[in-house]
N, C-alpha and C positions, 0 to 999 in steps of 0.2 A: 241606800242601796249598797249591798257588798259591791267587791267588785267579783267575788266568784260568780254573781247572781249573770254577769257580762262577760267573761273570760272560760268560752268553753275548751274541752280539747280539738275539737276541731276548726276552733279559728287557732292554733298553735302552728308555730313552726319553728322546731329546737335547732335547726341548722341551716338558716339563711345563706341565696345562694348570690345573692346579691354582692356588688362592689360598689356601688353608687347609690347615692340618696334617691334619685327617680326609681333603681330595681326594688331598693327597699320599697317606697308607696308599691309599686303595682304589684311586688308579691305579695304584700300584705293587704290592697288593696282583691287582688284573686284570692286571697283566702276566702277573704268575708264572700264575696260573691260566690264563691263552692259552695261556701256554708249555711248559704240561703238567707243569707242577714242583707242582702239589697235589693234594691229594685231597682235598680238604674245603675249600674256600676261604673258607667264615665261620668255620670253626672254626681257621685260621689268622689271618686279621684279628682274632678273641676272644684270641690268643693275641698277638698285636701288640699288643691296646689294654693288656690285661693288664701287658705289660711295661713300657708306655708311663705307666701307674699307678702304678708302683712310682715313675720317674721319668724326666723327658725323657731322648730319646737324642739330642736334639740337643746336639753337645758345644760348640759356637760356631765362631769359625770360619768360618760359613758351613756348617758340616757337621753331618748327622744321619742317624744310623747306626739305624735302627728293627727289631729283631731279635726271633727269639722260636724257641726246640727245640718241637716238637714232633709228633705222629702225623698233623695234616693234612696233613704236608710228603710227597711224594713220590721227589723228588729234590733234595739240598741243591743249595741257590742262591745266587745274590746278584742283586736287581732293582737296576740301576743308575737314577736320574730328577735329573735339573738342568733348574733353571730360572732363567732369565738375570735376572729381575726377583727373585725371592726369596720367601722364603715364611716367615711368623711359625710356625716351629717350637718354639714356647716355649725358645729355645736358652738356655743358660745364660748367653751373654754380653746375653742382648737382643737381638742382633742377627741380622735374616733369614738365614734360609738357603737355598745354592744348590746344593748337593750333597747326593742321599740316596744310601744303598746299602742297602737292605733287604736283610738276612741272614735265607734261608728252612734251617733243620737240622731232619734227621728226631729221631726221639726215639732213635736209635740213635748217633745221628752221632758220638755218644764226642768231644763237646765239641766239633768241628773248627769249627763256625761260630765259639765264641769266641774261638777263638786266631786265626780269620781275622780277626775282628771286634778284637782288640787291635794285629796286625798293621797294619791296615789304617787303623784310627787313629794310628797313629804316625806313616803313609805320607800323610797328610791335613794333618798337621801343618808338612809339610814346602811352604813357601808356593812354591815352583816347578812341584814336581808339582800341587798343587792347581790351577796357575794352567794348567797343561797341560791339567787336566780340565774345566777349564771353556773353556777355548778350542780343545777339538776340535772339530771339524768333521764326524768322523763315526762311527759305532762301532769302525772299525777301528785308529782312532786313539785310541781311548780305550782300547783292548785294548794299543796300542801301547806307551801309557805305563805303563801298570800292570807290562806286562814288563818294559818297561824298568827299571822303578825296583825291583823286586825282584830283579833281577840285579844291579843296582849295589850295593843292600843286601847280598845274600850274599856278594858280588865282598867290599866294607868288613866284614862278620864277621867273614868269615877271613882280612881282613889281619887285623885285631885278634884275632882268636886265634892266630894264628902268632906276635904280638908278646910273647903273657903269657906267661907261666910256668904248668905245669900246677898247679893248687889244687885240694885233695879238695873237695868237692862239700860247700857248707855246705844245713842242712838251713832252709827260709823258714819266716821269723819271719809270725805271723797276729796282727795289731792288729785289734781294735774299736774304735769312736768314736761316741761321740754328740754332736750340736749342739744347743743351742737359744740365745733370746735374746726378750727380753720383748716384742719384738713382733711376731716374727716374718717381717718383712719383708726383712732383708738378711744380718742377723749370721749368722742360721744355716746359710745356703745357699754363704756364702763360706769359712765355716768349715770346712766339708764338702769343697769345693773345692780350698781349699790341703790339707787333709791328707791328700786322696786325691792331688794333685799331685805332694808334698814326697814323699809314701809311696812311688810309682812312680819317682821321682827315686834313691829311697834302696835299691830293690830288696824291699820291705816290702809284703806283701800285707792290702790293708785294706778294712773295710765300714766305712760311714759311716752311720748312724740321723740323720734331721732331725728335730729337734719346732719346725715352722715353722708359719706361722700357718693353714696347712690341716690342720694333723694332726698326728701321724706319718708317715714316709714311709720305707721301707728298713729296717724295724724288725728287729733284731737277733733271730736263732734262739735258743732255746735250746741244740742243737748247737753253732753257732757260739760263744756265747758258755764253754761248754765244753773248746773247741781253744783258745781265743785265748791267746795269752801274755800280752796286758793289755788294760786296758781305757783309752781317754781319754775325762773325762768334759766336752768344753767347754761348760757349759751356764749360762745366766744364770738361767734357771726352775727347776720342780719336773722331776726325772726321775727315772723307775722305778728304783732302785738297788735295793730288794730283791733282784731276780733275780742280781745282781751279789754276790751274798756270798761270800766263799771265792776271791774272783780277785783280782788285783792290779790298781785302779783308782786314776789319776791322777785327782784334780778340778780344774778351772782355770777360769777366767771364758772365755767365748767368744772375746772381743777375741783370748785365746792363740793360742786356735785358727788365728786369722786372721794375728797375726803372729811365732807360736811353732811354725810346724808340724815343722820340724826337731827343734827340741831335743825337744819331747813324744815324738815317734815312737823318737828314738834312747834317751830315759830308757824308753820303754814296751820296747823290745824290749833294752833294759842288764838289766834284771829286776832292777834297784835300786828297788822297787817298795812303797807298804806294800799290804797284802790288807785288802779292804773286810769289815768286821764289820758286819751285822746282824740285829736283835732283830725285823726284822718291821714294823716302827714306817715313821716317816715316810723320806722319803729321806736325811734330814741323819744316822741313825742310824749309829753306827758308828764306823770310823777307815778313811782311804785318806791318799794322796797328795794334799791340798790346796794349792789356790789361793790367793792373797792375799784372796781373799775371804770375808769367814763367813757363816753362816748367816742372819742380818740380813739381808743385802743378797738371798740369795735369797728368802728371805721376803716380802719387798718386793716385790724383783719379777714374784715369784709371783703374787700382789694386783694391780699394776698390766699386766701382759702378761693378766688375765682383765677386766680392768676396763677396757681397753682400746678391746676393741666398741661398748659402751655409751658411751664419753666421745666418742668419735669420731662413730658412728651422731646419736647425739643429739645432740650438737656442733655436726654440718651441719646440721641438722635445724632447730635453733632460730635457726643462724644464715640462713638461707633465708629464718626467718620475716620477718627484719630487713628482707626486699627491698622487703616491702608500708608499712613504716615499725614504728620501733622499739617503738612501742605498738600496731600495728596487733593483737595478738592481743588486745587489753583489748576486751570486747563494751562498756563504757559511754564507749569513747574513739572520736573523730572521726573518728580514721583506721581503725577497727576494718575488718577483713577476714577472712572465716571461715574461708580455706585458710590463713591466718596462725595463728588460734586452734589449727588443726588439729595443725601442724606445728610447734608451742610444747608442744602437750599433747601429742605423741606424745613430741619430743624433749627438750623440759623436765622435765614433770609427768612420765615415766615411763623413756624411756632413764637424762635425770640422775639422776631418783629412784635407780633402779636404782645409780647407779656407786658410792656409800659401800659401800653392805651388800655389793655384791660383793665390793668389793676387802676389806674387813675379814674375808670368808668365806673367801673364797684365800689368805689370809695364813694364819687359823687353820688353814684346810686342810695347810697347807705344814708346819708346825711340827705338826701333833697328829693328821695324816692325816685320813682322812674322821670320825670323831668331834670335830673342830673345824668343821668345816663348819657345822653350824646354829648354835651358839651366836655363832658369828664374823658371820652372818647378821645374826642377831638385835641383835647388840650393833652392828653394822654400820647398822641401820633406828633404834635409837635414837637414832643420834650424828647420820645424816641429818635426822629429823623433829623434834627436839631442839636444831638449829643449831648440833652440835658440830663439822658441816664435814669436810672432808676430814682434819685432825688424829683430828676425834674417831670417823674411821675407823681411821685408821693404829692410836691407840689401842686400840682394838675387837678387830683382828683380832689386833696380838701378845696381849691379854691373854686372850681367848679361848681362844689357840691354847696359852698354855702353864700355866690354867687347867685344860685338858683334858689334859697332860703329866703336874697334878700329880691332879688327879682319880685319872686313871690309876695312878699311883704308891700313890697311897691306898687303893685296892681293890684292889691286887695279890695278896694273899694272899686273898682269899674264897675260900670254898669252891667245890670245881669246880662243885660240881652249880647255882650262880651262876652258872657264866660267860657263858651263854648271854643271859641279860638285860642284861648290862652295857654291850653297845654298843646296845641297843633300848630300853632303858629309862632304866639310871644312868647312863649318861654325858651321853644330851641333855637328864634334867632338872637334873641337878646344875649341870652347865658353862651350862645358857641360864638358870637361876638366879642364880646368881653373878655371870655377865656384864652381865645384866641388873641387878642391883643396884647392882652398881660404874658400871655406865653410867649409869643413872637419877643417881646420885651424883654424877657428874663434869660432867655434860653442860650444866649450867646455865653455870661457872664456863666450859667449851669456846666455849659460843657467847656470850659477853661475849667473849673475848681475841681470837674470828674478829673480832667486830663491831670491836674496839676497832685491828686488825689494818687492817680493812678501812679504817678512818677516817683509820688513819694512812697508807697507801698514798694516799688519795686526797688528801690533806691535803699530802703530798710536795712542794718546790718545785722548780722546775725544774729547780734542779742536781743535788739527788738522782733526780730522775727518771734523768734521762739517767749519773747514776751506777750508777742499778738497771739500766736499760738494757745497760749493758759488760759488766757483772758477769754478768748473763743470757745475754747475746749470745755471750762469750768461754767461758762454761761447756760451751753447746753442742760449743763447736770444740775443747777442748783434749785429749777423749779418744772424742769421736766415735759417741757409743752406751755408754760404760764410766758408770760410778756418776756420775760429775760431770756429765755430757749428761744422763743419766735425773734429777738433784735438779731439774737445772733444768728439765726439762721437767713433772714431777711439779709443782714451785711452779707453772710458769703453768697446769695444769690447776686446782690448787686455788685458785688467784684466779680463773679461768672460774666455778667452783663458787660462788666468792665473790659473783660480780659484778662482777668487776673485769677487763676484758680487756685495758689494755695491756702487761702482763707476759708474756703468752701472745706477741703478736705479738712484743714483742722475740726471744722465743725459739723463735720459727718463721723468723723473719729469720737469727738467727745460726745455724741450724740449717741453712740453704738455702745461705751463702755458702760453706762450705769447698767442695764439689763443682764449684761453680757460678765460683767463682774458679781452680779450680784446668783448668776446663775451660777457661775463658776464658787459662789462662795456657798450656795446650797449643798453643791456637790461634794467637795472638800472639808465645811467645815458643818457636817451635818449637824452634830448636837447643838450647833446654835439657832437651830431653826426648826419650827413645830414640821409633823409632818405634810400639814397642809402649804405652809410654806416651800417647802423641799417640792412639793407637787407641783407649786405654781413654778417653781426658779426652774421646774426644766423649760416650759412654755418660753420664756425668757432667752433661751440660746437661737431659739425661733427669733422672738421681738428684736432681740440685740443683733444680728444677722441681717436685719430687713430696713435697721435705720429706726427701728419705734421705741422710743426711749420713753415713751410711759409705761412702757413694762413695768419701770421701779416702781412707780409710782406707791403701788398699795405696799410695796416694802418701807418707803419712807413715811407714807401715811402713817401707819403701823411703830415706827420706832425713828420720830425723824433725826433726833439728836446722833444717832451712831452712823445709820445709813447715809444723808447728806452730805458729813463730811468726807465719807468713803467715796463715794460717787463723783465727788466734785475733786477730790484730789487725784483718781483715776480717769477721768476725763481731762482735765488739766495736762499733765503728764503725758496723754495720748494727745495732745492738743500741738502741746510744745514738738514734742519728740517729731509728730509730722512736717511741721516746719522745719525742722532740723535737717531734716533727710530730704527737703525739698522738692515734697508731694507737691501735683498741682493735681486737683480733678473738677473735669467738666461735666461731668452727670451730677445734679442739686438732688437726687435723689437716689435709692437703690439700695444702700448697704455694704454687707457682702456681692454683692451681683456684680457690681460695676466695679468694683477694686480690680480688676484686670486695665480699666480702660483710664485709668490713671497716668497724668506726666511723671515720669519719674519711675521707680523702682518697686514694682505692685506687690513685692515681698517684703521691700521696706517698710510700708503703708500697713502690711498686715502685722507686721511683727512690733509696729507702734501703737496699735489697738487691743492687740495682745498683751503686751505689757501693761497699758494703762488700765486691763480688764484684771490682771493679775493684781498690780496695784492694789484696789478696789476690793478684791477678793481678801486679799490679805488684811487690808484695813477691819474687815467687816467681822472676819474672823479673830482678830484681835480686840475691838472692843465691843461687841457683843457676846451678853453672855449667854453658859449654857442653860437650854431651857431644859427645866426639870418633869 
């Protein structure tokens, strides 16, 4: 089917009046219904929003393709709507968009809207015709190009089928993938991206599952995962592998996902595979195809991607208080202010409260399934109200979690007519027993080594300062979100927990400069970067601003030997320098945002990230060459 056969003039609209994604559906959604192509026109918009839940259909670009099969439709359609200023369609690039084609399919339609709908993105893709569709002038001319360019396409088919050789008809390989990453904010969504990219590049039909920091999203069938020929699991957190038993599943740290999407998709569909074994138990059960990573590090990050809310939420929270003065929450101090006390006790005395015993709970969780959860708790509230700090969290939760492994192991043989009690009774007094004793035991000697910790950090001379400073700054940059960025971001939370916040700030510094350098080196040293590069590095003054240093990423991916060392010496640099000038900041997260609520001098703080982005900029533009 054309798509002219779908896209009349009167489902057109050359001048959307729209400014938000919900105006865009329902004027496009009122089109079709003028136009007599529904039968139900909320029960087509419920079926738009629906699709729109699963996840955006804005693909970037500028374009967004808002689809959905179903019995309100009367006559398959396509609503064309452009708008010259653009519209935040939560596109995947970030960036506005100016093209919609709402796709309306009856429930009979025998798929034709998707294959219009892949067509038709391909045809979007191509930045000439795009630029034809936005600079028509009127619907006939919009009709004009689309013809056009589907003849030219057929016309180039069947030169290239006339050129091959006939080949028997191979039958498509079907991959699944799942993503996740501890905090949900970039890893998992890129990840997703390249390997649905690489997959279509490769002729490889694939669903992608995100566990990003809203949810799940695109969550794999049972069905489906039945057809699939393999599974790829790139996920830095906990995920569902139970349901995965008996299939051939890759594990791999996210990062892969993001710059291994080829080789994964060609080993998943090689069927040089191992087959995941499990007992039922926690996710790490079993044997598959592993990543350089083990179960430790998911453990971990398990703990810190739940703990996260909390450290951040309260983070802000108490650094805000700082605005009215650094004692103002103390009711017997001068500068005392009650919206200060407020906002200390919401985020101090109970977000921080909160952040040990979680994370010790999500660790246990991780390693011993949900019979780890209270006792990792509990051993979690000890280590916090006992001054064993975030160590004698970390503590808590592995020993909890594998506490309850061997619990487990030790009451395997009861008798059945037991079994029923063992996860309501004997597991959470045995395991919060246990934990609890070892905890009570340990926690004295924890909170002398933080104290002793603390003293020596604060006791540091200047030149070790600014030695911790590199050390932090450069850790951020040198893998970008992988285990070495999270130590180091993990240390400056636990000296925020400490008291101690210039640690943090070096490492919200080095964390800002790779994106933020590398945008600035788009700018400036343009011939050394393709234009789709220079496209991406403005998006990057955004990521670098916001604290998401996997901005770089697909720049290092891309060229790591020049990039890397750019990023990591501009990080470093902005690392040291904030130590120098004697930043402290108490917000773990933010960016640009929070550089106001900074101890110390918030122009110092920026003119140190500044530099270490110029660094970087300079570096990049020096040894990178020009592309021809």
């Amino acid at each position: 089917m054309r798509i002219s056969q779908l896209l009349k003039k009167d489902t057109m609209l050359l001048n959307l009046k729209s400014t938000t994604k919900a105006q865009v559906i329902d004027e496009l959604v009122d089109q079709l219904d003028r136009a007599g192509r529904l039968n139900d026109k909320e029960g087509y918009k419920k079926a738009i929003l629906a699709r729109e839940e699963q996840s955006t259909t804005g693909i970037g670009e500028g374009i967004a393709i808002p689809h959905a099969k179903t019995a309100a439709v009367k006559t398959p359609a396509i609503a064309f709507g452009r708008s010259q200023n653009g519209v935040d369609y939560e596109a995947l690039d970030g960036q506005p968009s100016h093209l919609f084609f709402m796709i309306a399919a009856s429930e009979g339609a025998n798929n034709e809207h998707l294959e219009t709908l892949s067509r038709l993105a391909t045809y979007l893709m191509d930045t000439n015709f795009r630029n034809a569709i936005l600079e028509a002038r009127t619907e006939e001319e919009v009709l004009q190009a689309i013809d056009a360019k589907e003849a030219s396409e057929e016309e180039s088919n069947e030169e290239k089928s006339n050129q091959e050789d006939a080949e028997p008809t191979k039958s498509e390989k079907f991959v699944l993938a799942v993503t996740g990453c501890p905090t949900g904010i970039a890893h998992t969504y890129m990840a997703a991206d390249a390997l649905k990219e690489k997959a279509k590049e490769l002729g490889v039909q694939i669903k992608v599952e995100t566990n990003g920091s809203g949810g799940v999203k695109n969550r794999l069938t049972t069905d489906e995962i039945a057809k699939a020929d393999a599974i790829i699991v790139a996920a830095d957190t906990k995920v569902e592998m139970v349901r995965f038993a008996g299939k051939k599943v890759i594990e791999v740290p996210v990062t892969d996902g993001i710059r291994k999407p080829k080789e994964l998709i060609e080993k998943a569909v090689s069927g040089n595979v191992a087959v995941y074994q499990s007992t039922g138990g926690s996710q790490q059960e079993g044997s598959s195809e592993k990543g350089s990573k083990g179960g430790f590090y998911k453990h971990l990050m398990n703990g810190v991607s739940n703990m996260l809310p909390f450290v951040i939420g309260g983070g802000i929270l108490i650094a805000l208080s700082f605005i009215f003065g650094i004692e103002a929450s103390d009711p017997n101090h001068p500068s005392y202010h009650p919206l200060a006390e407020m906002l200390m006790t919401i985020g101090g005395g109970n977000a921080f409260g909160l952040m040990i015993p979680v994370l010790a709970a999500f660790i246990a969780m991780s390693i011993a399934d949900r019979p780890g959860f209270a006792a990792g708790m509990v051993g979690g509230l000890i280590a916090a109200t006992g001054g064993g700090g975030f160590l004698g969290g970390l503590i808590a939760g592995f020993l909890a979690g594998y506490l309850v492994v061997l619990i487990k192991w030790g009451l395997r043989n009861l008798p059945r007519s037991l079994e029923g009690i063992k996860t309501i009774l004997l597991y959470p007094v045995l395991s919060i027993l246990f934990t609890g004793m070892v905890m009570l035991s340990i926690v004295g000697p924890l909170s002398a080594f933080n104290t002793g910790l603390e003293n020596w950090l604060g006791g540091m001379g200047t030149t070790n300062i600014i030695l911790l400073g590199i050390i932090l700054g450069g850790m951020m940059a040198i893998d970008m979100g992988g285990p070495i960025n999270k130590a180091a971001f993990t240390f400056g939370i636990a000296m925020i927990d400490a008291g101690n916040f210039g640690p943090h700030a070096a490492v919200m510094a080095g964390g800002m400069v790779p994106p933020l350098g590398i945008a600035l080196a788009t700018t400036f040293f343009k011939k050394k970067f393709t234009k789709q590069e220079r496209e991406a590095g403005k998006t990057n003054y955004i990521m670098g601003a916001s604290f998401i240093t996997e901005g770089a990423i697909p720049f290092a991916a891309a060229d790591p030997g020049r990039v890397i060392p750019s990023v990591v010496a501009g990080s470093a640099v902005a690392g040291a320098l904030t130590m120098m000038f004697g930043i402290g900041l108490p917000a773990p997260h933010g960016g640009a945002f929070v550089i106001a609520l900074v101890s110390g001098n918030p122009l110092m703080y920026l003119l140190a990230i500044v530099i270490g982005a110029i660094v970087t900029a300079i570096m990049l533009g020096i040894l990178k060459k020009t592309v021809k």
